[in-house]
N, C-alpha and C positions, 0 to 999 in steps of 0.2 A: 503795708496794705492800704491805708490811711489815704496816701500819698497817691497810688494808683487808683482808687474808688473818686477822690477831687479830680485827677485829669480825664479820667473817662464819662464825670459829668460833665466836667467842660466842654468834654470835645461833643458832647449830646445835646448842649447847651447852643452849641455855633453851628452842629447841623443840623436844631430845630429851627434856629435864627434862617439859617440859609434856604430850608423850604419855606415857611413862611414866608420868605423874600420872591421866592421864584411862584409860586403861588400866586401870590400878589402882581408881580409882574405880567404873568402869563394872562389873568382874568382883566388885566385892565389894556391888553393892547389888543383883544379878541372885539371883532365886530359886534357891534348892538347898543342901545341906548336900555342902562338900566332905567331910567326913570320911565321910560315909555314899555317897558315891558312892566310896572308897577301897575298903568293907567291905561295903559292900550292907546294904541296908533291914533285914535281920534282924539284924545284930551288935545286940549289948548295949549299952547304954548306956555303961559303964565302958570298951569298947573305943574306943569314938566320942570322949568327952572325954578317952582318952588321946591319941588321935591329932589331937585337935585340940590337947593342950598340945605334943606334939611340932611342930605345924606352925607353934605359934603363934596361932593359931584364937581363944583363951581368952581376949588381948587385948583392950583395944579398938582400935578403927579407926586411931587416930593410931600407937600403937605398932608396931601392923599393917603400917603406912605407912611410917614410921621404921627398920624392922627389911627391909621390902621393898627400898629404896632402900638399906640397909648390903649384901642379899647382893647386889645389880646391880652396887654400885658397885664396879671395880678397886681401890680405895682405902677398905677398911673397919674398921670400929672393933670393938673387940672385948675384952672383959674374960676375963682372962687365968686368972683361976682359977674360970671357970664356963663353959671348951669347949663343956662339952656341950649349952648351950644353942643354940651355933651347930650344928643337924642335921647339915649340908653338910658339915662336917670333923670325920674324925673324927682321933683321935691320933696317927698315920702319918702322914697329910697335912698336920697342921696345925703339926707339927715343920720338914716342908721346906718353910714359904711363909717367906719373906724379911716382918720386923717389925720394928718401928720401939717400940720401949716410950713412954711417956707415964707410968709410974710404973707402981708393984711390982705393980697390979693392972689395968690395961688399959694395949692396945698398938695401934698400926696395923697392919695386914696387908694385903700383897699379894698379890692373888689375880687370878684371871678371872672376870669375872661371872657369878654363881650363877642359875639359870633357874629351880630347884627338880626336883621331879621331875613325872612324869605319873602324874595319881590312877588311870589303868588300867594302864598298862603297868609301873609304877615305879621306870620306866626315867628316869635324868638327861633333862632337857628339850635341854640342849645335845646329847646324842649323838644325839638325833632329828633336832635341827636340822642336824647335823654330815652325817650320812646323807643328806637330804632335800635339803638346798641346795646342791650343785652339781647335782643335775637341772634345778632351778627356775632358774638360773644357764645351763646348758646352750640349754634352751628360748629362755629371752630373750637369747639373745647371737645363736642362728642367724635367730628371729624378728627382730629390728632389721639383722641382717647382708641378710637377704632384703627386708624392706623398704626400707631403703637403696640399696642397689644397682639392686634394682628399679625404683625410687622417682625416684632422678635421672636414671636412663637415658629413662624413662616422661617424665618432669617436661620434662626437655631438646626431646626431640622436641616432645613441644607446643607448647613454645612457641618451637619452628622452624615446624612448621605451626600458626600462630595461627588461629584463625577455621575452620577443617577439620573433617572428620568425627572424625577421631582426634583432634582436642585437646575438640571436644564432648566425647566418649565419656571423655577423660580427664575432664573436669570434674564429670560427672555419677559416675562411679568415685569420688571423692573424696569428692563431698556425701555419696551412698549408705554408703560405707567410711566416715567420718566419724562418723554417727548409727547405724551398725549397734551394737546391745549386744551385747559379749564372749558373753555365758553363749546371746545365743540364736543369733549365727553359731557359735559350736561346737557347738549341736543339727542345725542344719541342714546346715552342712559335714558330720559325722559322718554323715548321714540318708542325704545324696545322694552321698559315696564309698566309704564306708565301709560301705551297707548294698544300697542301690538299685544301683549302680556296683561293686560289691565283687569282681565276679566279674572284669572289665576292671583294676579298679585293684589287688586282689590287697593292700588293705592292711585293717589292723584297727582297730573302734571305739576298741578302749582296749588302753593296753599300756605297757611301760615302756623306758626306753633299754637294760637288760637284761634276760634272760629264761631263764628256769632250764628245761635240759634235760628234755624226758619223759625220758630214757634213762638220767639220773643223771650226767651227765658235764659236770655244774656247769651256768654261767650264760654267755650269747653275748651279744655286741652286733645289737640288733635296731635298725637306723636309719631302718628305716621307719617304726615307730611317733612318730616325730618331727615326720615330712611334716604330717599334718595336724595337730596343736598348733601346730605353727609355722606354719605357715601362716593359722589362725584368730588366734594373737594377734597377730601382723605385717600385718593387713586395716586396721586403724585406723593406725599409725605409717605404712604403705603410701600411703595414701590423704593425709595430712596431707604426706609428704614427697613427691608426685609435683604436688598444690599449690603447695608452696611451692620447689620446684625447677623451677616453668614459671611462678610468676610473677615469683622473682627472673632467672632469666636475660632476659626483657622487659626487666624494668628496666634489666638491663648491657645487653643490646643496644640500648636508646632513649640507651645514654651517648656524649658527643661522639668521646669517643676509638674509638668502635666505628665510628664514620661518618668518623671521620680514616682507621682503617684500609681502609676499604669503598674509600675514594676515594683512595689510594696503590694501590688494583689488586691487595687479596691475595684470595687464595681464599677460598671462603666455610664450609670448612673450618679453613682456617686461622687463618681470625678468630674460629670456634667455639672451636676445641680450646686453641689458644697465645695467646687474648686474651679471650676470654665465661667461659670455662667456670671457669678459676680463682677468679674472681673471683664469681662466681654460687655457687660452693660453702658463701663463709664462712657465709650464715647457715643453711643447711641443715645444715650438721654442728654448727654448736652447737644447734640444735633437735633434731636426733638423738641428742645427748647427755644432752637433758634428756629425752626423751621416753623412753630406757632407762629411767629408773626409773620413767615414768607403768607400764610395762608390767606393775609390780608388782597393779595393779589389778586387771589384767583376769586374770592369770595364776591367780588362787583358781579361777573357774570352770572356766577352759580345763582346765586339769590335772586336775577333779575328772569333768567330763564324759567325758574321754577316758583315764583312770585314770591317767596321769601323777605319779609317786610324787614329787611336789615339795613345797613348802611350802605353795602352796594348796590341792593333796590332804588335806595333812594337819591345816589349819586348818578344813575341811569336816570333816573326819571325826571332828575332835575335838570341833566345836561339836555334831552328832550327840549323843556321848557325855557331854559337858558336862565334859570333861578341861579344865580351865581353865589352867593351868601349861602345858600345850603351846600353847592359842590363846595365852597372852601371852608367852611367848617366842617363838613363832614372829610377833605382828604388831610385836614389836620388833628383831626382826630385819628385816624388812622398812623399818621406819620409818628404822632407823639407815643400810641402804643408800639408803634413798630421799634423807636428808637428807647422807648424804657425796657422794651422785652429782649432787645440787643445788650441793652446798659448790663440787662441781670447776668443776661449770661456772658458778657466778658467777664462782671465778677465774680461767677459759677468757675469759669475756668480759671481765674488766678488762682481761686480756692485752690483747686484740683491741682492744679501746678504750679507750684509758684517760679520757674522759671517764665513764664509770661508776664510777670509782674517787672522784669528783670529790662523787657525787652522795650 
């Protein structure tokens, strides 16, 4: 188990490496002068290539590259009697990081990975993300909590009444929820409750989990603003788990041990709940697991359509602005939970099987 937990980091290791490459590639061959989007179109020349020696700008692309992947990395290199060329630290800071010397003139240093800052606000990229991502966290924990739940309950019935008007309706729920695109069920969700229906449902197009007083007496928990984001990104995870929670329980109940029980005389509850339904669960909750981090997808639109102050809000609003330091720290933040939420449940499923371990 040892043995497969080390390669499966590995290979999470080389496909964090490989986004962060592509990332990087993609944002530096894309039109536009950062330094002029820092200062606006009228600064001076002399201001622009100072702040591109400050950013590092002045380089070429490999050093660009080389100097990008030293501030990400936890574990960076750094020569010792020329700080200031590392921006991110300045003298204060760079006394209390814990270093490793390498000789009189460079050392290692341990840090947190540097995001740089954002060319409009310039503000740290991390404190944005800091801000931002327990919303976006928030959102997708009650979206998969509500699809779930939902989902098996929905799933279950069906495939108690196989062949019925409600396991059609289920089926047809799933194709439809299935193929519906993110960005355009949160137009139409928002259309039909939140404007058409507004008056009945009493909730708002856009809004945030908090919400600052007219009165001046700070900021309240608004949870209604929740309903509908959660609701549109939890339509697809909904739909994929009420499928496959009605056609695994079929298959436990087509198993011999279900027709053993039928035929010792137990109820037909009883061979539901204390002999199908455990058993019908395993593969639904490891797709649930993986499907938390598909959520990362759909979550840019959801939250920008419905003003949702999360990580896809602010990935939208920075690609607007052409703030490039916030879009890539913020789709490496996403990548890296996408790819540890993958990590978990490959090792979920060795658990469960250890023929996978094998493979």
């Amino acid at each position: 188990m040892l043995q497969f937990i080390v390669k499966r980091l590995l290979y999470a290791i080389l496909v964090l490496w490989g986004v962060v490459s592509l990332v990087f590639l993609l944002f530096n061959v894309l039109p536009g002068d950062p330094a002029k989007m820092m200062v606006g179109q009228r600064s001076d020349i002399s201001t622009i290539e100072a702040i591109k020696k400050e950013l590092g700008l002045d380089k070429s692309i490999t050093l660009q590259y080389l100097k990008y992947l030293n501030d990400l990395s936890p574990v960076s290199f750094h020569n010792l009697e020329n700080t200031e060329n590392y921006f991110y630290l300045d003298k204060q800071k760079y006394h209390t990081l814990k270093t490793i010397k390498i000789n009189t003139a460079n050392a290692l240093v341990f840090k947190a990975p540097y995001l740089r800052k954002s060319f409009q606000s310039k503000r740290d990229v991390s404190m944005i993300i800091a801000e931002t991502l327990p919303n976006t966290f928030i959102l997708a924990i009650v979206s998969i909590v509500f699809a779930s739940v939902l989902g098996i309950f929905l799933g279950i019935i069906a495939a108690i009444k196989k062949e019925s008007l409600f396991d059609r309706l289920s089926l047809l729920f799933s194709a439809f929820g299935m193929s519906l695109p993110s960005f355009f069920a949160a137009i139409l969700i928002g259309w039909i409750f939140a404007f058409v229906l507004a008056d009945f449902t009493g909730l708002n197009l856009t809004g945030n989990l908090y919400e600052i007083d007219n009165m001046g007496n700070g900021s309240y928990l608004q949870l209604k603003n929740l309903i509908l984001p959660a609701f549109t990104l939890g339509i697809r995870p909904l739909a994929i788990v009420i499928q496959l929670s009605r056609n695994s329980m079929l298959d436990v109940l087509s198993q011999d041990y279900i027709r053993t029980a039928k035929a010792k005389g137990l109820s037909f509850s009883r061979i539901i709940f204390k002999h199908a339904l455990k058993n019908s669960l395993n593969p639904v909750i490891t797709a649930i697991s993986g499907w938390f981090a598909s959520l990362m997808a759909g979550v840019v639109f959801v939250e920008y359509i419905f003003g949702w102050k999360g990580l896809g809000y602010v990935i939208v609003d920075s690609l607007n602005q052409y703030d490039f330091p916030v879009i890539v720290g913020c789709v490496l933040t996403i990548s890296i939970m996408f790819i540890i939420i993958n990590l978990c449940v490959d090792i979920l499923y060795a658990q469960l099987d250890p023929r996978i371990r094998l493979n």
